[in-house]
N, C-alpha and C positions, 0 to 999 in steps of 0.2 A: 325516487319513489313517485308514484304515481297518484294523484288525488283518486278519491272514491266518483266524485263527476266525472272526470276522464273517461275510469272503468266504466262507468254507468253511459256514458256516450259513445264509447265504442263499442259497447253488448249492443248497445241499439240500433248503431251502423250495422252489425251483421243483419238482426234483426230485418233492418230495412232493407238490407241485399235482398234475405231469403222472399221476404213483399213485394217486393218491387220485382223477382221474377212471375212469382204464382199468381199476380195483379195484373202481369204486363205491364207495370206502368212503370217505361225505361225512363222517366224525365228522377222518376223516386231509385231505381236503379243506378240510376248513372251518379247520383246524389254520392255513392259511395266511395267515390275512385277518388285519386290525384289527377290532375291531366295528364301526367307523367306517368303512372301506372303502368305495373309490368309486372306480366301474371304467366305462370307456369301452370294447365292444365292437363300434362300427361301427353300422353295421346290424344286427347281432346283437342289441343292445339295451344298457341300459346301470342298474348297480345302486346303491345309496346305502351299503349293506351288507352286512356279511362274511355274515351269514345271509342276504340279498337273493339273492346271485350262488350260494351255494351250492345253496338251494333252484331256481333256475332252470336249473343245472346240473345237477341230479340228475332233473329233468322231463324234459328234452333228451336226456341219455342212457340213461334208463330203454329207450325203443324200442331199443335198440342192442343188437346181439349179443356187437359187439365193439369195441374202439376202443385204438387206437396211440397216445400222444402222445411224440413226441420229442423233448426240447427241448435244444438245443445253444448254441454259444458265448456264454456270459453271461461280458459283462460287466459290471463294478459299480465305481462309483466314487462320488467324493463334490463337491456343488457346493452351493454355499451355506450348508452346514453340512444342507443333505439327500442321503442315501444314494438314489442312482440303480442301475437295472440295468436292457439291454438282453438278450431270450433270444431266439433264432429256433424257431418251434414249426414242425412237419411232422406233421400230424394225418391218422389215418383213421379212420371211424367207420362199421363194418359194422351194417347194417340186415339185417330179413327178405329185400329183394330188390332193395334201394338199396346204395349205399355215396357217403361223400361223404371227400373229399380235401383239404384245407386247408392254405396255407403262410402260414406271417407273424410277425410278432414282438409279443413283448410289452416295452413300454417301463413300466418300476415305480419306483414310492418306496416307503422302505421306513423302518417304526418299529420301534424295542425293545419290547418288552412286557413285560414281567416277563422282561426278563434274554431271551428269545425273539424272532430277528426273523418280522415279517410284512409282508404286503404294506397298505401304506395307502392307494395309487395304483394301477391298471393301466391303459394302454391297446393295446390287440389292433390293429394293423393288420396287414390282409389284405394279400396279395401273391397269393392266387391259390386259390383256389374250384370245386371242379366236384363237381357232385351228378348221380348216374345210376344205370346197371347197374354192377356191378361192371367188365364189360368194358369201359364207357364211360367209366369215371371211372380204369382201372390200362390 
């Protein structure tokens, strides 16, 4: 069984994922990984490491003007004597004269680290995708 702290520090790791991109601030990004870390983003691509996915994600959003991540109803539980959690993410990411819309969930495992949870798993599945004009894509 999982303490209520736990749950309540791992909602906040997501938390701080979805901040630490729309922040840009990768030192608060990178806060969330294992070093070891190894993430499944679809076609998006896929990383070995907490510094892999962060630098690939600080490439990606640098063009960005602006970008929303909202991640909702997490939950976290425990199977095998591993810490699970599913989050549903609702993304926008404003470009010069693009903007792109993204729905999906992240499914995670998760390790202590010195007393800290992160993530040691993620996989990203899409539910839904559209890149355009702003008017094309809202």
């Amino acid at each position: 069984m999982l303490s209520n702290e736990a749950h309540r520090s791992i909602v906040d790791v997501v938390n701080r994922y979805a901040t630490g991109i729309d922040e840009k601030d990768w030192t608060l990004f990178r806060s969330c990984w294992t070093d070891d870390a190894t993430t499944d983003y679809g076609d998006i691509g896929s990383w070995s490491t907490g510094d892999e996915v962060t630098a690939f994600m600080e490439q990606v959003h640098a063009p960005c003007s602006d970008s929303l991540h909202r991640v909702t109803n997490t939950v976290v539980w425990v199977e095998d004597d591993t810490v699970h959690s599913r989050t549903y993410v609702d993304a926008v990411l404003l470009f010069s004269r693009k903007a792109m819309h993204a729905m999906g969930r992240y499914e995670d495992e998760w390790a202590e680290v010195d007393g800290e949870w992160r993530i040691r798993f993620r996989r990203y599945r899409s539910t839904y995708q559209r890149l355009g004009t702003p008017d094309e894509v809202f």
